[in-house]
Each structure stands twice: as C-alpha cells, then as structure tokens.
C-alpha positions in Angstrom: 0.0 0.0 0.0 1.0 3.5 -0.8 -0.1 6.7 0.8 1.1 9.3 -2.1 4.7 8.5 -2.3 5.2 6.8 1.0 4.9 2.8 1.0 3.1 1.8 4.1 3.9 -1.2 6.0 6.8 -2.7 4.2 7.4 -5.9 5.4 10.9 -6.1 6.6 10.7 -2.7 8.3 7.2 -3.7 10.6 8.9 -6.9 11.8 12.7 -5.1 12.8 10.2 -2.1 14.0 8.7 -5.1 15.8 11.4 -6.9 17.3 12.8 -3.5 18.7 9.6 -2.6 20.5 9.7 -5.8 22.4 13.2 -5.1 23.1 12.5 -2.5 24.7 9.6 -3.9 26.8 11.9 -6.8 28.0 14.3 -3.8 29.1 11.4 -1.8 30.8 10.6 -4.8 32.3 14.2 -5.8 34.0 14.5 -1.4 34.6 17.8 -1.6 32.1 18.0 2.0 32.8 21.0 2.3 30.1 18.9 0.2 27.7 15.6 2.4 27.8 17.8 5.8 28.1 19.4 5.0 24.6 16.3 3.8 22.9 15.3 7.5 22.8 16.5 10.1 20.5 19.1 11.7 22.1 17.9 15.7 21.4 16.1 18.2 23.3 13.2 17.6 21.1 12.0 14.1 22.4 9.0 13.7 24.6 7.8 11.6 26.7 4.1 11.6 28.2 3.9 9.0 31.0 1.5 7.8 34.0 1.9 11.0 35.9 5.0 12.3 34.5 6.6 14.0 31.5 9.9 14.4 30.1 10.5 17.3 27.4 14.3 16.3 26.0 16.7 13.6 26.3 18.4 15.2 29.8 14.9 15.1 31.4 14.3 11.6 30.4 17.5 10.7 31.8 16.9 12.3 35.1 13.5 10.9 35.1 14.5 7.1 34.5 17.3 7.3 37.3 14.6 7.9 39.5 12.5 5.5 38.7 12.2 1.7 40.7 12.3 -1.1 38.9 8.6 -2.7 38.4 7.0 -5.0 40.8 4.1 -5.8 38.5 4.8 -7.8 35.2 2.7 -6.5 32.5 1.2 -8.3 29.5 1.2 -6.5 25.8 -2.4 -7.0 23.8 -3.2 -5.8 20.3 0.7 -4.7 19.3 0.0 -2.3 16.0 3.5 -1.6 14.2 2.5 0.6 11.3 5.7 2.0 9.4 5.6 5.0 7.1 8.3 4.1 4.4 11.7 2.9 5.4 12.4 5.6 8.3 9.6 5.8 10.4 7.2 3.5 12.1 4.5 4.3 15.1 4.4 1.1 17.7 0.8 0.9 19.5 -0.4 -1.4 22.2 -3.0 -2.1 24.8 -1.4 -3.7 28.2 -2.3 -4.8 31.4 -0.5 -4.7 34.3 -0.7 -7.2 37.4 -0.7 -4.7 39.8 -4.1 -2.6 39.1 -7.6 -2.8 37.1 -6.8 0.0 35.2 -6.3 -0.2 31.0 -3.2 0.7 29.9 -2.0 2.3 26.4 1.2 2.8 24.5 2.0 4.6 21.5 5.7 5.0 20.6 7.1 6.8 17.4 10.4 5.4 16.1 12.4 6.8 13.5 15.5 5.4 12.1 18.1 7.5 12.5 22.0 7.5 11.6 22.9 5.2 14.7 19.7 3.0 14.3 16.0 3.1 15.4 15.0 5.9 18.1 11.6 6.5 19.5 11.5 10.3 18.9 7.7 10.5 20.6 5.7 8.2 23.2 2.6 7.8 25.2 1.8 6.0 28.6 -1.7 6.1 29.7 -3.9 3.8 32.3 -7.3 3.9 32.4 -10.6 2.2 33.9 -11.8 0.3 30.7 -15.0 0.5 28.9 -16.0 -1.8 26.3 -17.8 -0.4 23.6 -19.1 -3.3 22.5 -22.6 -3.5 22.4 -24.6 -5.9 25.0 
C-alpha cells in the first residue's frame, strides 16, 4: 500500500520495528536504565508523556529514568499495531495490562530510524478504567 509516495507497511521494516519494541519492553521490564535511556533520540526535542509524568528532551528523560524503581508488577502487551511510514519511520501501538491494578493501559511509541539505528522520537503511557464499547 502507498499513501502518495510513501509505502506503508513494508514488510521487513514492521517486523525489525517489531522486534525493537519488544526489546524494549523486555528492558522496561528488568528497569535496564541504560537500555531504555538509549532507545530514545538523544535531542532536546523528544517527549515523553507518561503515567503521571513528563519528560520534554533527552536530559529530562535521563533524570526521570534514574529515578524510577524497577517494576513490581509484570505486564502483558495486547493488540501490538506496528505501522511503518516508508523505510524511516514507524509508530508502535499497544493495549497492556499490568498485574498490579484494574486499570487499561495504552502505549504509543514513534520510532524513527536514525543514523545510529532506530529511536523513538515520541511516546505515550496512559492507564485507564476500561469500557467496552461493545454493544450488549
């Protein structure tokens, strides 16, 4: 599929898009501070919306994450969207659950390949009480 120029979803970049975002859960997971830290574009421009948090540039994401305790909840991933934009850009989606609370959680991460390999330039933590809407 293209949208104008742009070919959507080519094959080999959705699956190395892919295997990237669930490195980076694994590290999330075990709190590999250095891990997550360089996963993000390293620029004052990256952001970062969390839980209950924000970081606005690489420094405040790197103060943020040395602060943060490694998880005592596991979480588990449903309905992982990878949808890449050409060859350089990709947007990783995902629904989770965490063992820890009721709430619904939601992940959207934008990843762009960059000189020294795939960064997430943008992402998105939210938890909320769920509602279908699915009809009874």
């Amino acid at each position: 599929m293209t949208l104008g120029s742009t070919q959507i979803n080519l094959h080999e970049v959705v699956q190395e898009v892919t295997r990237i975002f669930l490195d980076y859960e694994s590290a999330l997971m075990r709190n590999d501070v250095d891990a997550l830290n360089a996963y993000f574009w390293r620029h004052q421009a990256v952001t970062r919306y969390g839980i209950c948090d924000k970081q606005l540039g690489h420094d405040a994401l790197v103060a943020y994450r040395a602060k943060v305790p490694a998880p005592d909840f596991t979480r588990a991933l449903h309905d992982v969207r990878i949808t890449a934009f050409g060859p350089d850009m990709a947007v990783a989606m995902c629904e989770f659950k965490r063992s820890d609370t009721d709430l619904h959680g939601f992940q959207t991460q934008t990843w762009v390949r960059m000189p020294e390999g795939w960064r997430i330039v943008s992402a998105h933590v939210s938890m909320v009480p769920f509602q279908s809407t699915a009809s009874p």
